[in-house]
C-alpha positions as CSV (number, residue, x, y, z in Angstrom):
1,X,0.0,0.0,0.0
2,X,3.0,2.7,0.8
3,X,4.1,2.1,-2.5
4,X,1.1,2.5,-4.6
5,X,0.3,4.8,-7.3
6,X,-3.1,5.7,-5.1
7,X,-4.6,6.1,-2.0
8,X,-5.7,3.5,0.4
9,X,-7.5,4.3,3.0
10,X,-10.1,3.1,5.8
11,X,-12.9,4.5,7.8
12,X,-14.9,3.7,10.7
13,X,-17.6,5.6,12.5
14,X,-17.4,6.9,16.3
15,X,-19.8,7.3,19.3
16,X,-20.7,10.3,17.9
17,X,-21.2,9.4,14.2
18,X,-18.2,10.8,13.0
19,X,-16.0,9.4,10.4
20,X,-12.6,8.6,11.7
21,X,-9.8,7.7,9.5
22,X,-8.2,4.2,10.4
23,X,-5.5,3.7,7.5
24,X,-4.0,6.1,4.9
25,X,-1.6,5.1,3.0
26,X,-0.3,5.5,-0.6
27,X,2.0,7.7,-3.0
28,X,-1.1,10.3,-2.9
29,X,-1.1,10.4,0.7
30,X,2.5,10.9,1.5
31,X,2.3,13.6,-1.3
32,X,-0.8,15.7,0.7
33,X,0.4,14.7,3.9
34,X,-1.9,12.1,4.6
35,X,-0.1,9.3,5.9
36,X,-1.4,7.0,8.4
37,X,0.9,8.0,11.0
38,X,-0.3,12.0,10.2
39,X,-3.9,11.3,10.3
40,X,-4.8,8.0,11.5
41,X,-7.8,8.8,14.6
42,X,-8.5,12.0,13.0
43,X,-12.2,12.7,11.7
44,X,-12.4,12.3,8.1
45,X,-13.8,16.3,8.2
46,X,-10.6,17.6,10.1
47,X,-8.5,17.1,7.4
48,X,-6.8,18.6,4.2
49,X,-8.2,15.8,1.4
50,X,-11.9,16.2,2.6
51,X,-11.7,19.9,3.3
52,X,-10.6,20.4,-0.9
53,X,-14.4,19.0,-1.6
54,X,-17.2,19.2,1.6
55,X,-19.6,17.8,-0.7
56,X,-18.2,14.0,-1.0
57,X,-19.7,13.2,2.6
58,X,-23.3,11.9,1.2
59,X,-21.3,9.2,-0.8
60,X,-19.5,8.0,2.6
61,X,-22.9,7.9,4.0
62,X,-24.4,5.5,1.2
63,X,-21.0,3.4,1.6
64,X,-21.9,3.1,5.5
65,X,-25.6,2.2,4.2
66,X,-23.5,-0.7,2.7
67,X,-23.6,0.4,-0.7
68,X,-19.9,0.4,-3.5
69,X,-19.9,4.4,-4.4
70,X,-18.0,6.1,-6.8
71,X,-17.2,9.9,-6.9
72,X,-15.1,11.9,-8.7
73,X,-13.4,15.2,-7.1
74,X,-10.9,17.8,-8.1
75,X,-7.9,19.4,-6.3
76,X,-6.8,22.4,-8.1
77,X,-6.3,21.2,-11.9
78,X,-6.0,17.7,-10.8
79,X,-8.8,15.5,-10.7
80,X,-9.4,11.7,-8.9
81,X,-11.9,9.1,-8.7
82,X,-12.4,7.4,-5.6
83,X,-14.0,4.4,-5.1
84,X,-15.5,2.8,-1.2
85,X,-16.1,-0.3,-0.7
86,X,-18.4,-1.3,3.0
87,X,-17.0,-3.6,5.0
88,X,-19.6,-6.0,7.2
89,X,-19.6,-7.8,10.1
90,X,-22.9,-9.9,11.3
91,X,-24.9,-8.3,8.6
92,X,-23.8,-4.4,9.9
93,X,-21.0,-2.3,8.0
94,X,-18.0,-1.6,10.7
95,X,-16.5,0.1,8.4
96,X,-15.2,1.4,4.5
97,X,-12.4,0.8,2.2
98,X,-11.5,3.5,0.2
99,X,-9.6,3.6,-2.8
100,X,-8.5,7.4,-4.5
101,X,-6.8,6.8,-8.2
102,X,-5.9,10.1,-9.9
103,X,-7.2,10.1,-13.7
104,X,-6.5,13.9,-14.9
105,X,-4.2,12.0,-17.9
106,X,-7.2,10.1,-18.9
107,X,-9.6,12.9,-18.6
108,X,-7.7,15.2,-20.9
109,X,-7.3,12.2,-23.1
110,X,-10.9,11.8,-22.9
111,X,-12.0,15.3,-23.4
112,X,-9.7,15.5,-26.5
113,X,-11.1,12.3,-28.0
114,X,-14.5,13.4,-27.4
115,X,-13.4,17.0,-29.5
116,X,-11.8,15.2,-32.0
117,X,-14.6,12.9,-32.5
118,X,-17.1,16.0,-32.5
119,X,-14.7,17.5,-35.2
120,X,-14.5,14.6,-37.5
121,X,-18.5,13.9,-37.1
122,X,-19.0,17.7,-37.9
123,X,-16.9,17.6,-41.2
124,X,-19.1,14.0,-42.0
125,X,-21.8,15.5,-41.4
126,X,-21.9,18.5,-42.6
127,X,-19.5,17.9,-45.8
128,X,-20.8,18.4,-49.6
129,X,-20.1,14.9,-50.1
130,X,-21.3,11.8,-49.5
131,X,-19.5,9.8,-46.7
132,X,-20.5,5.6,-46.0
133,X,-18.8,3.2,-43.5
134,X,-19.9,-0.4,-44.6
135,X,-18.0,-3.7,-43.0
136,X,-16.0,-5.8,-45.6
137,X,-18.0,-9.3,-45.0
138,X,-21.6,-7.4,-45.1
139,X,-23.0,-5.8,-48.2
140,X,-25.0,-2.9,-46.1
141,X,-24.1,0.2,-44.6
142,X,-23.6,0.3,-41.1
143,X,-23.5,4.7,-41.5
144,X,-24.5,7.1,-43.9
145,X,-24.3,10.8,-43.9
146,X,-27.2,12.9,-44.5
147,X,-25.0,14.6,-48.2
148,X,-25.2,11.0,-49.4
149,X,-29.0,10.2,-48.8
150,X,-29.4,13.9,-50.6
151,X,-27.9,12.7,-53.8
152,X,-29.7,9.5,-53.9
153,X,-33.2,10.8,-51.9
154,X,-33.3,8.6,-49.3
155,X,-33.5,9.4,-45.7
156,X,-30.3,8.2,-43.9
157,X,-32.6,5.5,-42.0
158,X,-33.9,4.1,-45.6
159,X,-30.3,3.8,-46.6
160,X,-28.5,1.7,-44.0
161,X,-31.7,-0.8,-45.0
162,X,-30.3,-1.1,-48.3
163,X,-27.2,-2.3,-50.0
164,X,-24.5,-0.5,-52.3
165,X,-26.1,-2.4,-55.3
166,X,-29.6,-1.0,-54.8
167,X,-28.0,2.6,-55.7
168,X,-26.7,1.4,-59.3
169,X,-28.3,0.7,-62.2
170,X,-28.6,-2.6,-63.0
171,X,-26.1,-2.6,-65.9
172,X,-23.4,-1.3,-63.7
173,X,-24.0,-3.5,-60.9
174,X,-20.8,-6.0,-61.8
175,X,-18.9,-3.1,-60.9
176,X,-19.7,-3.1,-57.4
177,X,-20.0,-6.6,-57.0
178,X,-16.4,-6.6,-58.3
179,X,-14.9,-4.0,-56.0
180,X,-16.9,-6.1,-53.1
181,X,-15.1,-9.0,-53.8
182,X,-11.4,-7.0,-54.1
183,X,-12.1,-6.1,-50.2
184,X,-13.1,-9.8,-49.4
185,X,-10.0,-11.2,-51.2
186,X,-7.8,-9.0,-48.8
187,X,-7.0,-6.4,-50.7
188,X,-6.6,-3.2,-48.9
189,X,-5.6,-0.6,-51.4
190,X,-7.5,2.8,-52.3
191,X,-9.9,2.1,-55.2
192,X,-11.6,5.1,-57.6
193,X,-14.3,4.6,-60.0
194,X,-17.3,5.5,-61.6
195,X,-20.8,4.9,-62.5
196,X,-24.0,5.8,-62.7
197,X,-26.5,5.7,-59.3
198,X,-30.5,5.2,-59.3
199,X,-32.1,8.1,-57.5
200,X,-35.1,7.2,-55.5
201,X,-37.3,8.7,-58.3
202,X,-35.7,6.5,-60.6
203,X,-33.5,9.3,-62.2
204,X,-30.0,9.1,-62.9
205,X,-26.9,10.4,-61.1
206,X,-23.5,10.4,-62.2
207,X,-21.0,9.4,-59.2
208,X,-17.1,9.0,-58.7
209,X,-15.9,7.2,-55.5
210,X,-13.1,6.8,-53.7
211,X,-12.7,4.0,-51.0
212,X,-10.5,2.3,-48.7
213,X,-10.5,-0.1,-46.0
214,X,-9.7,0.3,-42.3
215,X,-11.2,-0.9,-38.8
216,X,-14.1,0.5,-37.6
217,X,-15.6,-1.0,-33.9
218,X,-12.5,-3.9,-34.3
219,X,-13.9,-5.2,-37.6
220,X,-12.8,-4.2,-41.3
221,X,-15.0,-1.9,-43.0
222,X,-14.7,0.0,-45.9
223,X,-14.9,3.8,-46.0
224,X,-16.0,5.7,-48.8
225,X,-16.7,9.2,-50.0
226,X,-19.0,9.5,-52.6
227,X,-19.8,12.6,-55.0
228,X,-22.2,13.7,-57.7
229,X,-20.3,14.5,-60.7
230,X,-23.5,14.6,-63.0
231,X,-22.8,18.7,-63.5
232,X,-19.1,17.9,-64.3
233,X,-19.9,15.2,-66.6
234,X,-21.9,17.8,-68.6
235,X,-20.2,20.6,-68.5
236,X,-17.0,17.9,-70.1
237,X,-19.3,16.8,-72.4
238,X,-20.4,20.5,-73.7
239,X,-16.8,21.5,-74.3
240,X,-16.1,17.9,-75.9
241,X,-18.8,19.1,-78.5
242,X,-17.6,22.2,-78.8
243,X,-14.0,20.9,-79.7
244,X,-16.0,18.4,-82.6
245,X,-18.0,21.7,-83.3
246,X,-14.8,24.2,-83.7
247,X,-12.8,21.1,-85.9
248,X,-15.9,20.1,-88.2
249,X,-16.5,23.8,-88.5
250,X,-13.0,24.1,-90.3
251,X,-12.9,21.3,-91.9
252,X,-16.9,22.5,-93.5
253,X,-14.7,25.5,-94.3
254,X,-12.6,24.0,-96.1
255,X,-14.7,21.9,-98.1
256,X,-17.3,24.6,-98.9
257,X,-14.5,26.7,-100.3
258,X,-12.9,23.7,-102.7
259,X,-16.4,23.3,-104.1
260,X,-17.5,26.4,-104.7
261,X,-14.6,27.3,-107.3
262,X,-15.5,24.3,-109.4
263,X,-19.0,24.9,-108.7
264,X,-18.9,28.5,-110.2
265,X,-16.7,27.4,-113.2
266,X,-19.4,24.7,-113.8
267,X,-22.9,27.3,-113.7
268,X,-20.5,29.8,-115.8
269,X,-20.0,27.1,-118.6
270,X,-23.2,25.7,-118.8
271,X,-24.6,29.1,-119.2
272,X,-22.4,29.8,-121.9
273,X,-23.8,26.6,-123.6
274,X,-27.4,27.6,-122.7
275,X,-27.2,30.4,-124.3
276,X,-25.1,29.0,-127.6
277,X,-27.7,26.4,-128.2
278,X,-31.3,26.1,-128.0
279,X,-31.8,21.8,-128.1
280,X,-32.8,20.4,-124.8
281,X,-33.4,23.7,-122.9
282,X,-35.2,22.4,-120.2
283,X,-32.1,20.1,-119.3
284,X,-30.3,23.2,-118.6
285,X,-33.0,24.6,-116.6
286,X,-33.0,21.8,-114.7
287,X,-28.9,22.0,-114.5
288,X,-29.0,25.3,-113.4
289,X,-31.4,24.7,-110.3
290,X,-29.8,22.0,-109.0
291,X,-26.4,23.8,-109.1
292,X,-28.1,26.8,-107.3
293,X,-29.2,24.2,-104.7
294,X,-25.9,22.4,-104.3
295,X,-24.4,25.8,-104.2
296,X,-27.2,27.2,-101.2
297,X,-26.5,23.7,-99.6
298,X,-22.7,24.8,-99.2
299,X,-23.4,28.5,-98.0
300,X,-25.5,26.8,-94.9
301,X,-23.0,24.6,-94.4
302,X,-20.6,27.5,-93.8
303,X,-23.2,28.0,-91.1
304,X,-20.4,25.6,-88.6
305,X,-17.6,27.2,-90.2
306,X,-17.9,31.3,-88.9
307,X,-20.6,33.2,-86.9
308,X,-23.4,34.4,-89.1
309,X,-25.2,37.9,-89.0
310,X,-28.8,37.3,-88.9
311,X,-31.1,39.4,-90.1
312,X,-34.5,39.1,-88.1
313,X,-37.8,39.8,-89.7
314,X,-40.9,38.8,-88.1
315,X,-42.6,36.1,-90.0
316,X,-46.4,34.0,-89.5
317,X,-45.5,30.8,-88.5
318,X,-48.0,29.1,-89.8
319,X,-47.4,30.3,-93.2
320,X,-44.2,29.3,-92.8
321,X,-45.4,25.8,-91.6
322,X,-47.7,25.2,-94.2
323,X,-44.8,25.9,-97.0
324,X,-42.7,23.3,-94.9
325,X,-45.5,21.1,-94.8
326,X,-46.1,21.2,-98.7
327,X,-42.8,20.7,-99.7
328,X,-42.5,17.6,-97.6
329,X,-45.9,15.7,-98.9
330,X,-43.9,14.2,-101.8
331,X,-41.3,12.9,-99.7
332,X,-44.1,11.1,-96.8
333,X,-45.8,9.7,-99.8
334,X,-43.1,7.9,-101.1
335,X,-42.9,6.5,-97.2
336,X,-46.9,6.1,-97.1
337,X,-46.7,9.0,-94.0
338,X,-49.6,10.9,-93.8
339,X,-48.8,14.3,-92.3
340,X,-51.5,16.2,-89.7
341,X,-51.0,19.8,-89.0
342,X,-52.3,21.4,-85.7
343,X,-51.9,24.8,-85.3
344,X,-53.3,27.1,-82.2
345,X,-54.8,30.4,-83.1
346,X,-53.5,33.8,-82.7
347,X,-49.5,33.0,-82.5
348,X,-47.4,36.2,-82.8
349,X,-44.9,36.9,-85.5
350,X,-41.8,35.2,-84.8
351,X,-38.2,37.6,-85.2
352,X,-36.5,34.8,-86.8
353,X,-34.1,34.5,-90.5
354,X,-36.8,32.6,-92.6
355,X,-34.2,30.3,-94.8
356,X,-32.7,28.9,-91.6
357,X,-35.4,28.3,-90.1
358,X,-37.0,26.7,-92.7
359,X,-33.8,24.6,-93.1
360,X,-34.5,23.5,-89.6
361,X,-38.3,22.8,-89.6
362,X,-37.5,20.6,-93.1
363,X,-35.0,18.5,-91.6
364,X,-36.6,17.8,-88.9
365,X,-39.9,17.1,-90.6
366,X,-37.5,14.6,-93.1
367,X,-36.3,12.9,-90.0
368,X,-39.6,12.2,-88.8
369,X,-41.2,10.6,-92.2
370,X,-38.0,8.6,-92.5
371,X,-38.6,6.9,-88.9
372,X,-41.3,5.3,-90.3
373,X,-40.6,3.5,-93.2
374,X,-43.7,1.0,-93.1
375,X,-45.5,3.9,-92.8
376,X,-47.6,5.9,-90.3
377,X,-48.3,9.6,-89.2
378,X,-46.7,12.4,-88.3
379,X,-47.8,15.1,-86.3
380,X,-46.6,19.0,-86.8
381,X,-47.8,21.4,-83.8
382,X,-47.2,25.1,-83.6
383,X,-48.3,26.9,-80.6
384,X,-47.1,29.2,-77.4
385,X,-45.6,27.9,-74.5
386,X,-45.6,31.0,-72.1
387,X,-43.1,33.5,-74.2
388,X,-41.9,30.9,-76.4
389,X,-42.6,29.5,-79.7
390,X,-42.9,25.9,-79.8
391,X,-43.1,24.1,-82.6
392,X,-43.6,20.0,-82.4
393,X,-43.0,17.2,-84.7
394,X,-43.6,13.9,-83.5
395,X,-43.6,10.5,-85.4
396,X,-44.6,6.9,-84.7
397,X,-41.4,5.2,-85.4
398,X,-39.0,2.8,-83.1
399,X,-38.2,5.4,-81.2
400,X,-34.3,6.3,-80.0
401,X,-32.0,4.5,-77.6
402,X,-31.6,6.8,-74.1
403,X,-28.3,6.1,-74.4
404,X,-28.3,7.5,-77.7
405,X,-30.2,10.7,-76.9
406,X,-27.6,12.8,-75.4
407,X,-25.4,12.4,-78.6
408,X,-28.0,13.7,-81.0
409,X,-26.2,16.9,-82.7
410,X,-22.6,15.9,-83.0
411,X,-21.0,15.3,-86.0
412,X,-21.2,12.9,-88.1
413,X,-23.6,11.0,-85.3
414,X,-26.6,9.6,-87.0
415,X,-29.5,6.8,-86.3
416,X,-29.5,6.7,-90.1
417,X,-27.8,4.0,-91.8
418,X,-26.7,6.4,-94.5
419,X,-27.0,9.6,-92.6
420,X,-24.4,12.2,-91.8
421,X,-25.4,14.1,-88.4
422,X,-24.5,16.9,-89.9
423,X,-28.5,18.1,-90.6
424,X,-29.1,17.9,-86.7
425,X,-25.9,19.8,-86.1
426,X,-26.6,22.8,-88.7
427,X,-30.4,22.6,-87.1
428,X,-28.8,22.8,-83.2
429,X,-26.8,25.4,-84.2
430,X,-29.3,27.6,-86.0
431,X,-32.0,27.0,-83.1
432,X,-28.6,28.3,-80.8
433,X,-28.0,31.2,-82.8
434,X,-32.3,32.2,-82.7
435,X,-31.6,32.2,-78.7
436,X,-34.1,28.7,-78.6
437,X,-33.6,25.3,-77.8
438,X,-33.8,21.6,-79.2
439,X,-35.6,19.1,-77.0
440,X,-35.9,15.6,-77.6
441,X,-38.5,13.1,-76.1
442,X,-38.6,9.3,-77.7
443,X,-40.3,6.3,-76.3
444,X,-39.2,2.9,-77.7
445,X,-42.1,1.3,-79.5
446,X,-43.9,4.4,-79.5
447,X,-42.3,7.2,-81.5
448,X,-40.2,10.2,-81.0
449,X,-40.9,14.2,-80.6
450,X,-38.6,17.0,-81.3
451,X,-39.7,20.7,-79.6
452,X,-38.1,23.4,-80.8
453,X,-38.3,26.4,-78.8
454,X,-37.5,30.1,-79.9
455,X,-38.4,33.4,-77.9
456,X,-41.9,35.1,-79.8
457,X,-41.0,38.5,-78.3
């Protein structure tokens, strides 16, 4: 007992009640002065460890009520736990055991823990990305924080039900599956990769993730921060097409300006011949047209090439429409199409450059007869949505891949088996330059809809 790293010391109660100290011994009690042979016989309130805290005597009372108390009390900065133990005799406590340990070590250590772990669960918790702790042997999550259930829009309680699977779509799943069975094989390196996550709604998120494995509550889990990446994905895929747009602009540069020199030789010979003979005139006429189209098909194509200066003039849509409409009859006949017009009353003029928008409204009335080459209907709608224009042509063809939606307007992309892309492209960019938008809807089985929206005002 002298030796210990404590306090040992023993009580008994007098004639009057009064605690008296019987033992004291200890490196705490020959550093306050407390030794056995300094106190022993002295009332436990007469000396200098009870007199640094009054208030302990109610816990020597329930020790001599035979209960095991424990109390903690400070001296100064330094703080101690004490534990008394009764001691009985035919069924009556004679007296406590008392035991004082100092622990101010372990309650800095404790305090610090307790703010580091109140740091690190503030940065989980409040981070803008998702964070998961999920053990190696089980595919759920033992702990999700509330950035992750945002992306996916769960609540945190509905996700530690689930598994990492259930967030993928199901042709991505082997990824996860694969990176499961990577941690069960033992391997314990830092894994990145990508796919795409099932929202609650059924919508689609793009995610990266980064994981690794430690020990969390003495069993190997995996830890992994999750973000959504679906605004980064887009904005990468916008300047991808830009970079297609910029090359395929130069290269349409290029060609238009190789053609046209031949081209204008060619119209400037054959009206030299026109005029030198008078056999087979019509042929000429003919000639002559189809050069002046070939040669208005490579000034819109200069359309990718340089920015153009469009004139607006406010034009009736329907008019406009109805011209459309009447050049593409002999084309949807050839396809057995049968083309309905539905136009609301009243729409506005529409600022726009009438070629180019013609151009547009054409090829996309071409597209839709072609869908359907067994035949079938399509539908051309013109009417305002709020301060826009929109103008709707829907067919009731195969319909187009999701996957192959987004890529609709880059070059040289085509559903087409002998197309180009290059008609959606010119149409993108002419909607662009009119301050509108392109939308596509298509429904496999059913058909497919493109909206074209341009500002009325």
């Amino acid at each position: 007992m002298e030796n210990g790293h404590n306090h040992i010391f023993r009580l008994a109660r007098d004639h009057t009640g009064e605690f008296v100290i019987t033992l004291s011994e200890g490196t705490l009690a020959i550093e306050f002065g407390l030794t056995t042979e300094q106190i022993s016989g002295k009332k436990l309130t007469d000396n200098l460890f009870s007199r640094a805290d009054i208030q302990v005597l109610p816990y020597y009372e329930r020790a001599f009520m035979g209960n095991v108390v424990e109390f903690e009390t400070k001296i100064r900065e330094r703080t101690f736990l004490t534990t008394l133990s009764p001691i009985s005799k035919d069924g009556k406590v004679i007296e406590v055991i008392g035991s004082s340990t100092e622990i101010t070590e372990r309650i800095k250590m404790e305090q610090q823990l307790q703010e580091t772990e109140e740091l690190y669960r503030s940065l989980v918790e409040d981070t803008l990305v998702g964070v998961y702790i999920a053990y190696v042997e089980h595919p759920g999550f033992v702990y999700v924080n509330p950035r992750l259930a945002e992306i996916f829009g769960y609540s945190q309680e509905e996700l530690v039900q689930m598994t990492a699977a259930d967030l993928v779509i199901p042709e991505e799943r082997t990824i996860i599956r694969a990176n499961q069975d990577r941690r069960l094989n033992g391997d314990r390196s830092s894994i990145r990769y990508q796919f795409r996550g099932l929202r609650k709604n059924q919508s689609i998120v793009e995610v990266e993730v980064l994981q690794k494995t430690s020990m969390y509550k003495g069993r190997a889990a995996v830890i992994g921060i999750l973000q959504d990446v679906t605004e980064r994905k887009q904005a990468e895929e916008i300047v991808r097409k830009s970079e297609m747009l910029s090359i395929v602009g130069q290269m349409a540069a290029g060609v238009a300006h190789e053609i046209r020199n031949p081209l204008t030789s060619l119209k400037g010979f054959l009206q030299l011949l026109q005029r030198q003979t008078h056999d087979n005139k019509e042929y000429y006429g003919i000639m002559l047209s189809e050069l002046n189209r070939i040669e208005f098909i490579i000034s819109e194509f200069l359309v990718l090439a340089k920015p153009q200066v469009i004139i607006h003039r406010k034009h009736e849509i329907q008019q406009l429409l109805e011209h459309i409409v009447m050049l593409g009859e002999t084309h949807a006949i050839m396809f057995n199409v049968e083309i309905k017009t539905q136009y609301e009353k009243n729409i506005p003029p529409v600022p726009c450059e009438e070629n180019q928008l013609k151009q547009v409204f054409l090829n996309l009335l071409k597209n839709a007869i072609e869908a359907m080459p067994t035949g079938g209907k399509v539908t051309v709608t013109a009417k305002m949505d709020g301060s826009m224009l929109l103008v709707a042509f829907a067919d009731e063809g195969c319909g187009i891949p999701e996957d192959r939606l987004g890529k609709l307007g880059e070059p040289f992309f085509t559903t087409k088996e002998k197309g180009t892309g290059l008609g959606l492209m010119v149409s993108y960019k002419i909607i662009a330059a009119h301050e509108g938008t392109i939308r596509v809807r298509s429904e496999k089985g059913v058909g497919t809809t493109f909206e074209v929206r341009i500002p009325v005002g």
